[in-house]
Structures are given as structure tokens and as C-alpha cells.
MDAnalysis code that builds the backbone (N, CA, C; Angstrom):
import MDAnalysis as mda
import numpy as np

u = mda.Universe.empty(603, n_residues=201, atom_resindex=np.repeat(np.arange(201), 3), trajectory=True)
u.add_TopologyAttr("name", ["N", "CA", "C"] * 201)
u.add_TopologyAttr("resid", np.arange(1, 202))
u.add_TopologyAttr("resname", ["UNK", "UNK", "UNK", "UNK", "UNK", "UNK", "UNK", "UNK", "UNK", "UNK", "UNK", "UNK", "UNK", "UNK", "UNK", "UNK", "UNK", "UNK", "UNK", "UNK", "UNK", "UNK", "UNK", "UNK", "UNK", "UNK", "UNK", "UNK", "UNK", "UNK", "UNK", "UNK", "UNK", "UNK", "UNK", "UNK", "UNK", "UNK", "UNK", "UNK", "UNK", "UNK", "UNK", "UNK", "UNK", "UNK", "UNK", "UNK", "UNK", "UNK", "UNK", "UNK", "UNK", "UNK", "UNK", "UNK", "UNK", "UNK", "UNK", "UNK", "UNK", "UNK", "UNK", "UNK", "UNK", "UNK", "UNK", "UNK", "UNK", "UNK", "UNK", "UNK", "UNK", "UNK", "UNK", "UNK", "UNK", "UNK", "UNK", "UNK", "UNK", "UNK", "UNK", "UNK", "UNK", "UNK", "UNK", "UNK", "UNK", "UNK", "UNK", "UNK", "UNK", "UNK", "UNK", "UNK", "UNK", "UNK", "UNK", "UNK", "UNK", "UNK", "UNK", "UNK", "UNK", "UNK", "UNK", "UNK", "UNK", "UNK", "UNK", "UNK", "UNK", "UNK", "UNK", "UNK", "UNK", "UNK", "UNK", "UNK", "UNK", "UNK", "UNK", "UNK", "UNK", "UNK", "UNK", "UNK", "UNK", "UNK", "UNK", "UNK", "UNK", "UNK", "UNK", "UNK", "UNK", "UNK", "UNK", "UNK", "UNK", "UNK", "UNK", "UNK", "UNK", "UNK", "UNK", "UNK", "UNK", "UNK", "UNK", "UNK", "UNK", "UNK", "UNK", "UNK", "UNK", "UNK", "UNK", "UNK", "UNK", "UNK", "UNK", "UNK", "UNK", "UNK", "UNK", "UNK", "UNK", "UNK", "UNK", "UNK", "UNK", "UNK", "UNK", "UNK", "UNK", "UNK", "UNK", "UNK", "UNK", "UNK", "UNK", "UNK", "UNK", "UNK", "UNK", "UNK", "UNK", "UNK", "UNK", "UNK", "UNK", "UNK", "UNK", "UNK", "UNK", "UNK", "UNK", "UNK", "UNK"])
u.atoms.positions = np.array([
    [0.822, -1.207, 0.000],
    [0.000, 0.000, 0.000],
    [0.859, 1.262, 0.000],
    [1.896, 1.328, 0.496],
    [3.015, 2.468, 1.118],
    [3.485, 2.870, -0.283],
    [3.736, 1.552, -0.655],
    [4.540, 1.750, -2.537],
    [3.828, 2.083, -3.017],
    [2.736, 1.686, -3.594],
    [1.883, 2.154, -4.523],
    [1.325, 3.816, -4.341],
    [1.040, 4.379, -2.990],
    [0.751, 5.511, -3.027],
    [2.337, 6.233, -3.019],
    [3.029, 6.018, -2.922],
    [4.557, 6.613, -2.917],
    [4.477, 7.116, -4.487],
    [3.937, 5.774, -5.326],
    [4.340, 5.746, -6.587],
    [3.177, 6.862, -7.274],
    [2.170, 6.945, -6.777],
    [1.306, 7.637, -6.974],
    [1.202, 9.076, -7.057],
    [2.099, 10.011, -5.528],
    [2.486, 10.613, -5.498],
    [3.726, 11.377, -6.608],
    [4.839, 10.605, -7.189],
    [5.401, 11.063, -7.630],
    [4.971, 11.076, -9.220],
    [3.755, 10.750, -9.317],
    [3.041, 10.584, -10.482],
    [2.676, 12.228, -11.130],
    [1.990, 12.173, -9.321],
    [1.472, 13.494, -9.398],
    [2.532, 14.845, -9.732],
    [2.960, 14.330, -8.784],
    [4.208, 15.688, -9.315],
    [4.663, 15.990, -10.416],
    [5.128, 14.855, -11.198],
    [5.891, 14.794, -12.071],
    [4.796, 14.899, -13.072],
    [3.559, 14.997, -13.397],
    [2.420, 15.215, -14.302],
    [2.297, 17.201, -14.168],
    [2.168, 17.722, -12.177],
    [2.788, 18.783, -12.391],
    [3.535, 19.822, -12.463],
    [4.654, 19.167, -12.749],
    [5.871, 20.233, -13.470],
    [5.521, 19.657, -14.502],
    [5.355, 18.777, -15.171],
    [5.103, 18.595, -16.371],
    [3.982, 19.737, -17.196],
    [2.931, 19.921, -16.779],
    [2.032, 21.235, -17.138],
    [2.746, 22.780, -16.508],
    [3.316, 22.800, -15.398],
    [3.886, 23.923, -15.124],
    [4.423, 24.217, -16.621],
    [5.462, 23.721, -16.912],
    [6.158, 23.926, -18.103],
    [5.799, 24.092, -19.351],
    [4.633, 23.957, -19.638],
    [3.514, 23.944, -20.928],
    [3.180, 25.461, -20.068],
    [2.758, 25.723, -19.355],
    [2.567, 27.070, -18.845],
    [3.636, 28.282, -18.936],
    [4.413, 27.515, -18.017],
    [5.868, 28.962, -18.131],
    [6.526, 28.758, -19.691],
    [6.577, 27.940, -20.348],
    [6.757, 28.425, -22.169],
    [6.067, 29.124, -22.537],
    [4.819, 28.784, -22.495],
    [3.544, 29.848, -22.800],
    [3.954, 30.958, -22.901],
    [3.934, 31.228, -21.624],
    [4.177, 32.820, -20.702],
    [5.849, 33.463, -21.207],
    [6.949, 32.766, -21.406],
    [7.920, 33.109, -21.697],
    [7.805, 33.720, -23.645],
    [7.200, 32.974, -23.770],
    [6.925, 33.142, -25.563],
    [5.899, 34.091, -25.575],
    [5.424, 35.024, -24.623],
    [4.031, 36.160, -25.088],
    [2.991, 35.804, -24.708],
    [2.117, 34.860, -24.640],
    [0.992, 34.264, -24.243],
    [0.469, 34.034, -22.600],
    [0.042, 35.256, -22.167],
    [-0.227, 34.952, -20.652],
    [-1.464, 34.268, -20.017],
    [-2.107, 33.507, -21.551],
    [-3.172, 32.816, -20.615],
    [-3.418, 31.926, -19.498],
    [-2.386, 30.831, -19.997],
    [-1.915, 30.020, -18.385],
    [-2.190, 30.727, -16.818],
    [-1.226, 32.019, -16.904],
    [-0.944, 32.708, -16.488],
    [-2.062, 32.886, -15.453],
    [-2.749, 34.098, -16.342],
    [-4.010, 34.534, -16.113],
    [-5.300, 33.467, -15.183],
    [-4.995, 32.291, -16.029],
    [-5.589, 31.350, -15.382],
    [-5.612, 30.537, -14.291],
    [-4.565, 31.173, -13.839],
    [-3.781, 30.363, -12.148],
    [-3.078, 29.332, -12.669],
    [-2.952, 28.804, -13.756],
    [-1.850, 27.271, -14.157],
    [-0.433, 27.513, -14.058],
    [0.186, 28.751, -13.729],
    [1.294, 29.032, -13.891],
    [2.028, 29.034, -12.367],
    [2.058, 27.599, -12.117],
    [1.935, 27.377, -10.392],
    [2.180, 26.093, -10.514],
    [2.969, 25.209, -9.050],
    [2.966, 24.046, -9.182],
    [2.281, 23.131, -7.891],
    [1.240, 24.344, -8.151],
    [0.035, 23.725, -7.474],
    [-0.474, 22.577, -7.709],
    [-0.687, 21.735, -7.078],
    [-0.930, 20.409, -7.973],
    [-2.356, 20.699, -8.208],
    [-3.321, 20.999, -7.219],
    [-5.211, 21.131, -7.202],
    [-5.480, 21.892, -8.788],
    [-4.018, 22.791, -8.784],
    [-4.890, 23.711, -9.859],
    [-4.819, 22.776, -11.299],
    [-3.800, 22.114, -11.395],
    [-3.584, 20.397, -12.651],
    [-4.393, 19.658, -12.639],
    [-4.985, 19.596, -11.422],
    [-5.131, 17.903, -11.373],
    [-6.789, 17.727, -12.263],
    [-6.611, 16.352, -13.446],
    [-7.761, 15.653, -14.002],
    [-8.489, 14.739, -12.961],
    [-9.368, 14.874, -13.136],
    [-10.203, 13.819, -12.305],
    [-9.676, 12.131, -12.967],
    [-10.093, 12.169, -14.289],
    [-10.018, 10.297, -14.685],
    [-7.829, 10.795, -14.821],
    [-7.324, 11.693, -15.719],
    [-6.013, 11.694, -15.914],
    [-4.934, 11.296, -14.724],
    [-5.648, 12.161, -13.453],
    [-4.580, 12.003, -12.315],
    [-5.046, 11.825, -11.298],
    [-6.360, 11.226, -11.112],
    [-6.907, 10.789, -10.357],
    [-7.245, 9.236, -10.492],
    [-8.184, 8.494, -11.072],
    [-8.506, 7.532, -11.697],
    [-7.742, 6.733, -12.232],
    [-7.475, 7.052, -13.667],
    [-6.797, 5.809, -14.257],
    [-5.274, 5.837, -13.383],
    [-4.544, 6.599, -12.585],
    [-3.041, 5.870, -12.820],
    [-3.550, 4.932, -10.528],
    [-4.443, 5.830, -10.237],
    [-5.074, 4.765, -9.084],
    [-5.378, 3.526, -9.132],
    [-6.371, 3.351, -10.605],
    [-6.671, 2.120, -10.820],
    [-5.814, 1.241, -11.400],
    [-4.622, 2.065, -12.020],
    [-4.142, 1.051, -13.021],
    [-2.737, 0.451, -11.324],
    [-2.556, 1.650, -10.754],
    [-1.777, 1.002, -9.288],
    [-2.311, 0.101, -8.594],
    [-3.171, -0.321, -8.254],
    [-4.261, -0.901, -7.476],
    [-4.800, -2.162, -8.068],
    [-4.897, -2.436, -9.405],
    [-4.953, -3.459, -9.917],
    [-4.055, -4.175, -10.617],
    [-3.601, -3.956, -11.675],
    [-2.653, -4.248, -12.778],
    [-0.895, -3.805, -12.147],
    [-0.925, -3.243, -11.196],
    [0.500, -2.643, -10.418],
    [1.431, -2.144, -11.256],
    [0.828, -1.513, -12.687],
    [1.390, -0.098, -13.200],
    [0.950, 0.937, -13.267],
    [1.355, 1.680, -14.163],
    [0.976, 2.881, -14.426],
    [0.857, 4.032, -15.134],
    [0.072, 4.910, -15.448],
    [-0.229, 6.051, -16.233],
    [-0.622, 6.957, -15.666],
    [-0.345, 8.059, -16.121],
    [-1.474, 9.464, -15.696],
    [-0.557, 10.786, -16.596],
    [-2.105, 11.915, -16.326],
    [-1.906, 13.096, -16.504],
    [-2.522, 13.954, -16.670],
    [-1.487, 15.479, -16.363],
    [-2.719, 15.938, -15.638],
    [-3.595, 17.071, -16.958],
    [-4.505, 18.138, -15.923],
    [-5.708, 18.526, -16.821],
    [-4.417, 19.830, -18.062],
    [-4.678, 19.725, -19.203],
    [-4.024, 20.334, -20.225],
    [-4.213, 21.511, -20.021],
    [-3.178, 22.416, -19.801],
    [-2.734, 23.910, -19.809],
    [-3.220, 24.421, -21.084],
    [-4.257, 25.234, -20.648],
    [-4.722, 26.352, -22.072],
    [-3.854, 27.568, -22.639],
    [-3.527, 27.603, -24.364],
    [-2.826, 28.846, -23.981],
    [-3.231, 29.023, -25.792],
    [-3.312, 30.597, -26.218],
    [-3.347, 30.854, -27.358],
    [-1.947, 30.934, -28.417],
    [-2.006, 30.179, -29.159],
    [-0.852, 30.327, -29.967],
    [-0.757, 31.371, -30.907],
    [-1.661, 32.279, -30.788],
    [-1.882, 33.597, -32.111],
    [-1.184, 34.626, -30.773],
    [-0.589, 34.525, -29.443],
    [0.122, 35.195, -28.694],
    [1.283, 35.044, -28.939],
    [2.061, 33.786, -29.177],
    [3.302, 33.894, -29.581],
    [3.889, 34.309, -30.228],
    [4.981, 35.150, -29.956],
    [5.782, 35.297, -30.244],
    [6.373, 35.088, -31.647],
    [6.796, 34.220, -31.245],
    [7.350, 32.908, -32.132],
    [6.560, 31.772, -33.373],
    [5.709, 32.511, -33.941],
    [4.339, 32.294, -34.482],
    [4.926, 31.360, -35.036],
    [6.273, 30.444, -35.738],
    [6.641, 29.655, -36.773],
    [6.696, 28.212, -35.374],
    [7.554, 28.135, -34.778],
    [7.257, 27.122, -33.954],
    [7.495, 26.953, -32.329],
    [6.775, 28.576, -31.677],
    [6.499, 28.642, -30.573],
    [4.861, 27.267, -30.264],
    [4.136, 27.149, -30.988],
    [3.420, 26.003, -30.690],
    [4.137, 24.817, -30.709],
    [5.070, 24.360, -31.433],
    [5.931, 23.271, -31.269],
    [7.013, 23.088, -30.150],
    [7.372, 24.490, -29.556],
    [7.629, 24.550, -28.163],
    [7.289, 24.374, -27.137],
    [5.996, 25.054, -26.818],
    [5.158, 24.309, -25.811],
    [4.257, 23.392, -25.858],
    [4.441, 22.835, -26.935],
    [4.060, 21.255, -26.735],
    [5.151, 20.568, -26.190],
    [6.325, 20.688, -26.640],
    [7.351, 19.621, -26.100],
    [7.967, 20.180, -24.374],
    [7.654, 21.524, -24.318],
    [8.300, 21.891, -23.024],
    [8.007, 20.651, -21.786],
    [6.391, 20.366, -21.629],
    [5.612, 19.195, -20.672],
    [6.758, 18.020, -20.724],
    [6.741, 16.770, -21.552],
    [7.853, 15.861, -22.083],
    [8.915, 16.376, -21.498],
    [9.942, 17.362, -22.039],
    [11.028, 18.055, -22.126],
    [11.480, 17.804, -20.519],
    [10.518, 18.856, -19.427],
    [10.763, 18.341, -17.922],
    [10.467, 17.363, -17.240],
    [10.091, 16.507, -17.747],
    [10.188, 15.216, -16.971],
    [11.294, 14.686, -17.747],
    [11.869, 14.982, -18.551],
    [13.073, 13.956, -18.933],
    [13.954, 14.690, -18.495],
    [14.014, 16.525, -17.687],
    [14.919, 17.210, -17.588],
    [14.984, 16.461, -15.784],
    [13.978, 15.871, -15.148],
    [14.044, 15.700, -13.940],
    [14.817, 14.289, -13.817],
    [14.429, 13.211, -15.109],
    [15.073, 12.136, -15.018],
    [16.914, 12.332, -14.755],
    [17.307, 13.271, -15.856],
    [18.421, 13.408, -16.230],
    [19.282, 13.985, -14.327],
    [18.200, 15.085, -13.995],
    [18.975, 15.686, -12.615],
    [19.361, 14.528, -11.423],
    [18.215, 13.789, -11.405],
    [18.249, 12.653, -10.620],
    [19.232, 11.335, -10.667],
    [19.371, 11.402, -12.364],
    [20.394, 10.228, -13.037],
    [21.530, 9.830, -11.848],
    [22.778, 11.041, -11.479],
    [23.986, 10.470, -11.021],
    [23.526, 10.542, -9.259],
    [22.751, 10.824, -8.804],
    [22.466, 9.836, -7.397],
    [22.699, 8.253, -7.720],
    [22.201, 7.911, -8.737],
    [22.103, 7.005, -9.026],
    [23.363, 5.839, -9.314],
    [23.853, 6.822, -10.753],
    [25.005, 6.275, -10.767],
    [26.382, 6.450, -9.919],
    [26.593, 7.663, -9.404],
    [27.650, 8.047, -8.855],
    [27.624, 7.823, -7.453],
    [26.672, 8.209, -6.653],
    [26.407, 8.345, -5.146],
    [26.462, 6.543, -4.869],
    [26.766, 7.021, -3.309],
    [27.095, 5.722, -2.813],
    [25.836, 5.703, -1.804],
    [24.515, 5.443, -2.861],
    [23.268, 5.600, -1.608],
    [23.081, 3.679, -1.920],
    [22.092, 3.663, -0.919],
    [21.763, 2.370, -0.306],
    [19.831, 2.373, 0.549],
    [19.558, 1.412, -0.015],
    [18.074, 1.207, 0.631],
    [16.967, 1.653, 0.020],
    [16.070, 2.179, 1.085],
    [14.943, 2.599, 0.188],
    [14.894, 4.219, -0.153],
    [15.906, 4.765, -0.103],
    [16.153, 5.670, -0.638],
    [16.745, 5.942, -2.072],
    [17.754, 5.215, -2.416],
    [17.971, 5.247, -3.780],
    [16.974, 4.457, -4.615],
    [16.044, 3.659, -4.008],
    [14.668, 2.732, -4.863],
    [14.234, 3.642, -5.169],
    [13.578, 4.775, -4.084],
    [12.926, 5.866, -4.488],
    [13.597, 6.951, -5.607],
    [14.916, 6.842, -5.831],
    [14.993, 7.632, -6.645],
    [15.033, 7.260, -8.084],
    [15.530, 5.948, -7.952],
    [15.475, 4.740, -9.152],
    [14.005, 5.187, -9.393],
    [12.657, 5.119, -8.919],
    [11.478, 5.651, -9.354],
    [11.265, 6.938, -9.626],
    [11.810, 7.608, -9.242],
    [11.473, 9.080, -9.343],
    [12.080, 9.282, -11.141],
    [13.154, 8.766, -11.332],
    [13.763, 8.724, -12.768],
    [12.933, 7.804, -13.811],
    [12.727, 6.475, -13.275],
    [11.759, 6.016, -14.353],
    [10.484, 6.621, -14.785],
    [9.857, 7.058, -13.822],
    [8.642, 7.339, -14.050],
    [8.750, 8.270, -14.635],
    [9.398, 9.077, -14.449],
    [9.997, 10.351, -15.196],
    [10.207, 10.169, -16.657],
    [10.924, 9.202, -17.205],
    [11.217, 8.758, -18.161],
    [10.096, 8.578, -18.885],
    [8.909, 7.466, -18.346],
    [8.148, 7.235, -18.810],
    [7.041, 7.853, -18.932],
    [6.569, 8.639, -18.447],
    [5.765, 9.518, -18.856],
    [6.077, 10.475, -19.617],
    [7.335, 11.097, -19.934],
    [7.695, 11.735, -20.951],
    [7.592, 10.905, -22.385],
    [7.860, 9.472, -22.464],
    [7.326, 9.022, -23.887],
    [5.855, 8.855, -24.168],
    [5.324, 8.774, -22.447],
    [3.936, 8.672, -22.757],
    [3.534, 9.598, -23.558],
    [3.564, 10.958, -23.063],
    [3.174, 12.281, -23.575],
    [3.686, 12.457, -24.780],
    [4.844, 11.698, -25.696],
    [4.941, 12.142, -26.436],
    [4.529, 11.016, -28.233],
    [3.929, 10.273, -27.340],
    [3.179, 9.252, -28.477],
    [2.278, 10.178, -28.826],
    [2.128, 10.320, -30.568],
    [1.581, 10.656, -31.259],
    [0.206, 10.923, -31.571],
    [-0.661, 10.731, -30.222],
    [-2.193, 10.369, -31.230],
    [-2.732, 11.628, -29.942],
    [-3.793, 11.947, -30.411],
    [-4.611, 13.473, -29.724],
    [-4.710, 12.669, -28.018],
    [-5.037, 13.040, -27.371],
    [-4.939, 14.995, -27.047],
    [-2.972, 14.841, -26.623],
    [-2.129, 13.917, -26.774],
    [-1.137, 13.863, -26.058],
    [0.041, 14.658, -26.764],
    [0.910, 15.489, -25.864],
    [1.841, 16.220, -26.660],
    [2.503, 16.148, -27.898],
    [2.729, 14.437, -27.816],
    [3.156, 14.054, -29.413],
    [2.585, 14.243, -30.821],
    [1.175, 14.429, -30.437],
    [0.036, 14.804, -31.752],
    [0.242, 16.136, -31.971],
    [0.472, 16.814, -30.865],
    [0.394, 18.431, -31.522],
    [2.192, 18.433, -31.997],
    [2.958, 18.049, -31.655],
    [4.123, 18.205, -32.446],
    [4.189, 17.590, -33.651],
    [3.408, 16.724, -33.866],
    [3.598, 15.769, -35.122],
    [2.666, 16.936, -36.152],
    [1.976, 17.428, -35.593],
    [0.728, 18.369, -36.420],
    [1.242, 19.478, -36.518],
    [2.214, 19.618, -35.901],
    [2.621, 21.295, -35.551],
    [3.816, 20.846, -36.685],
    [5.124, 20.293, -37.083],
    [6.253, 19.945, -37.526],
    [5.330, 19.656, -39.375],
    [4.436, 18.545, -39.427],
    [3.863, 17.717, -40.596],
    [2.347, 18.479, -40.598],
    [1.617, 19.765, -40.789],
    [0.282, 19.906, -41.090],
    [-0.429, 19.496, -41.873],
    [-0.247, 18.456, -42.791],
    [-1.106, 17.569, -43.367],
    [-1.632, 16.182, -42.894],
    [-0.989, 16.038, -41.709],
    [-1.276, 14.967, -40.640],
    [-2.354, 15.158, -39.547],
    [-2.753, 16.261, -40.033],
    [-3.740, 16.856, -38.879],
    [-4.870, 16.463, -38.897],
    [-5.404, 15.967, -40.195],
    [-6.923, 15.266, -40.545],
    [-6.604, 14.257, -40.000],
    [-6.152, 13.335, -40.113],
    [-5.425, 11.791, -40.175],
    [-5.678, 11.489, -38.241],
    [-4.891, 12.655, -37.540],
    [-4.843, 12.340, -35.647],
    [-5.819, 12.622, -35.881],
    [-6.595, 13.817, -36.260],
    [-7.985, 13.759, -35.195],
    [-8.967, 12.599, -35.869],
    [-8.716, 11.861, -36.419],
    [-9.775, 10.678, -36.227],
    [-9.264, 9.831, -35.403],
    [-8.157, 10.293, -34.390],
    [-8.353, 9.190, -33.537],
    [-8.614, 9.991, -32.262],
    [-8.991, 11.516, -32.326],
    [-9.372, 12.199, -31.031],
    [-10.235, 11.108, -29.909],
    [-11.313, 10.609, -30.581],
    [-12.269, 10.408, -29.591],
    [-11.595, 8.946, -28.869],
    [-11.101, 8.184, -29.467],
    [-10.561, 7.093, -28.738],
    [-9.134, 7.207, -28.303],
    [-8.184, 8.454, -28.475],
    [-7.137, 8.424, -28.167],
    [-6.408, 7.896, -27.050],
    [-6.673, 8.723, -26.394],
    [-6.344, 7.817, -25.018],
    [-6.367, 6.722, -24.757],
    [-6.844, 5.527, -24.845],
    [-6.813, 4.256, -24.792],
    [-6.085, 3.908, -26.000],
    [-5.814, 4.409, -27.273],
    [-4.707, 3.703, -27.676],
    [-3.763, 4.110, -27.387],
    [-3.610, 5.368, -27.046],
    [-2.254, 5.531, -26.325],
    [-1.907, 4.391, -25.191],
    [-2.874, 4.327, -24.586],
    [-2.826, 3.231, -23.254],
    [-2.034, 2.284, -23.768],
    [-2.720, 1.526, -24.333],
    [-2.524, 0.275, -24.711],
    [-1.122, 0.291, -25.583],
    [-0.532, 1.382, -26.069],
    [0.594, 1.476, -26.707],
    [1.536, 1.314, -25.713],
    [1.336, 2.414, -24.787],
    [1.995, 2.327, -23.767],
    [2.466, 1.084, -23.112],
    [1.464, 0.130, -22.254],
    [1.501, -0.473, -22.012],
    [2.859, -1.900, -22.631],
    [2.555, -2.106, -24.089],
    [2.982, -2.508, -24.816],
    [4.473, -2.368, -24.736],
    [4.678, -0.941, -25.370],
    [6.381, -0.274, -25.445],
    [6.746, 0.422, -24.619],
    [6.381, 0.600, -24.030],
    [6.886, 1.742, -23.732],
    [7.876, 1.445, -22.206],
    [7.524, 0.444, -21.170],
    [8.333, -0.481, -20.377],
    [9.990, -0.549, -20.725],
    [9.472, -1.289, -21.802],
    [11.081, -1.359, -22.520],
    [11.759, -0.734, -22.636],
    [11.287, 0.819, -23.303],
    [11.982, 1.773, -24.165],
    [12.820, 2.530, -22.774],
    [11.901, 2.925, -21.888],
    [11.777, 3.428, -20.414],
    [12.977, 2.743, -20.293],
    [12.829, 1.582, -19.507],
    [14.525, 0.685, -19.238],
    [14.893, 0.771, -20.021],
    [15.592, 0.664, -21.129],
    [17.268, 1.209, -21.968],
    [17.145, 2.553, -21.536],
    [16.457, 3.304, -21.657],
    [16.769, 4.503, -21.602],
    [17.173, 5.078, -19.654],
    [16.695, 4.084, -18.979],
    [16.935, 4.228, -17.755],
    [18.461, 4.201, -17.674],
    [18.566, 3.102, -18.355],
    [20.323, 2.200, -18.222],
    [21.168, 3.140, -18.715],
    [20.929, 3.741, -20.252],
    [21.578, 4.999, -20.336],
    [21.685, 6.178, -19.616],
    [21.225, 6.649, -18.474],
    [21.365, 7.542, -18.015],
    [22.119, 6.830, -16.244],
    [21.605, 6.322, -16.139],
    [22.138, 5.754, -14.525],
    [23.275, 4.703, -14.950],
    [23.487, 3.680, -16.096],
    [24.684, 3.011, -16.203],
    [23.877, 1.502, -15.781],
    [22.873, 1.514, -14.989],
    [22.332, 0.134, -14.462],
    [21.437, -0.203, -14.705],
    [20.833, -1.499, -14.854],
    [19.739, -1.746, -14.823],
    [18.484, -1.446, -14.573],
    [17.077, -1.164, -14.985],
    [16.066, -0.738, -14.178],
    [15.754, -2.205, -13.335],
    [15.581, -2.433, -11.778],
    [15.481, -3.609, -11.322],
    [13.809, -2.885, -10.403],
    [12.397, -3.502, -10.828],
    [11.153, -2.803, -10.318],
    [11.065, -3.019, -8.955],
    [12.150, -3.031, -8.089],
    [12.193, -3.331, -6.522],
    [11.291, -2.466, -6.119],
    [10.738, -3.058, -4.706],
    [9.840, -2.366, -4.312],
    [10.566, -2.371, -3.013],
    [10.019, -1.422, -1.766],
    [10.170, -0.735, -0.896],
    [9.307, -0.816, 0.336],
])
């Protein structure tokens, strides 16, 4: 029970800085709607989805003993930017971007430090999950960051995702589920030097 809400917790977090950062790009590129809107905070109440970061990554802990989530999508006008050519392709990837920027900070505890117990487990999680929710977010199909970069980079691809708007999410799921484990560990191993081993605590 201890693990699973541990794991839960850093779900949360890491879902918001993940929207913080879709916010403060926003706001850095001209666009103060975030802003305006209270999202520009790492408040978690002001993120949080009911089924995104509430629901599914509870249920999927609680039953199946993995996981997903994320949180409610930062609004922001892209006719504010700045950067009108690919300030939208910026803050789409900024979300992604910090959770792999948190994996990376966390990395040499890992490899370098001479920690021991359930403290370096916890950080061994704090980096995967990190990891992995940054590919989550960045698989390709609506509403997830990867669709608006793929749409934002390729605009003739834009008819094509939104027919998968209404079921997106669940194939993302299920993609996830699938690859994304894997991809997560190598990419763990590259940054820490070791193995991902799913010890629990």
C-alpha cells in the first residue's frame, strides 16, 4: 500500500511540473493565458484531471501494479506567440522536455552516489517514471503532446490524428503499455549506467 501511493504521489508531481512547463513556455513566448488562469503554479489542485490524475493511474496502481497518468491540459493561445513559426511546437514539447529534464537531474544519485536502501529505490522511481511519462506524452495520437508536435512539424497529418481524437487515449494506453516499459529501461540504463530492477520498498 506504502509503494503504490509513494508511486502515486510522484506521479502526481511529475504530471505537475510537467504542465507547469507547458505554462511557463507559454508565458515566456508572449501568451499569458496560463498565467491569467492560475496554471502558472505548481500547485498540484490547480492540474489535477479527475479520470487523468486521479482515476486511471489509481486504478491502473491498485490493480494491474502499473501505471499512467496526466494531468488537466494547460490552455494557452498560440496567435500570442511570439514565435508564431514554432512557438506552438515549443510548448508542446516543453511538458515531455521536464520530466526527462528531472530524469536526467536525478540520473547520477544514481550512478555516482554511494546511496543504499529505500532511498535510492525511491529515486530509481522518481527517474523512471519520469522517463516514462515523458514518452507517454509524447506518443503521437490526440490529445497527447506528441500529436500536436507531429501536427505542428507535418500539417497535413492533422486530418489523419484527429480521427483518432475520440478514442485516443486508450490507444495511447494500450501502446503504452505494450512499449513503452522497454523503451523506459534502456533509456533508464543509459542515463544511470544500471539496470532498471522494479524493486519495491
Amino acid at each position: 500500500m506504502e509503494f503504490r501511493l509513494f508511486l502515486y504521489f510522484i506521479i502526481i508531481l511529475s504530471a505537475v511540473f510537467h504542465e507547469f512547463l507547458h505554462a511557463w513556455t507559454a508565458d515566456q513566448l508572449g501568451d499569458p493565458t496560463a498565467k491569467l488562469l492560475g496554471r502558472l503554479t505548481l500547485n498540484p489542485l490547480k492540474h489535477m484531471d479527475l479520470f487523468g490524475t486521479v482515476l486511471l493511474p489509481l486504478f491502473l496502481l491498485f490493480t494491474v501494479g502499473g501505471f499512467i497518468g496526466y494531468a488537466k491540459p494547460v490552455p494557452y493561445n498560440p496567435l500570442n506567440l511570439r514565435d508564431r513559426k514554432y512557438g506552438d511546437t515549443k510548448v508542446a514539447f516543453a511538458g515531455p522536455a521536464g520530466n526527462f529534464l528531472l530524469a536526467v537531474l536525478f540520473a547520477p544519485l544514481v550512478r555516482f552516489a554511494p546511496l543504499e536502501g529505500a532511498f535510492v529505490l525511491a529515486i530509481t522511481w522518481i527517474i523512471y517514471i519520469n522517463i516514462f511519462l515523458g514518452l507517454f506524452n509524447l506518443i503521437p495520437i490526440p490529445p497527447l503532446d506528441g500529436s500536436k508536435l507531429l501536427m505542428n512539424l507535418f500539417p497535413r497529418s492533422r486530418f489523419a490524428l484527429m480521427q483518432f481524437s475520440f478514442v485516443g487515449v486508450f490507444l495511447a494506453i494500450m501502446f503504452a503499455i505494450i512499449f513503452l516499459p522497454g523503451l523506459a529501461s534502456l533509456i533508464y540504463y543509459g542515463l544511470t549506467g544500471q539496470a532498471f530492477l522494479p524493486v519495491r520498498f
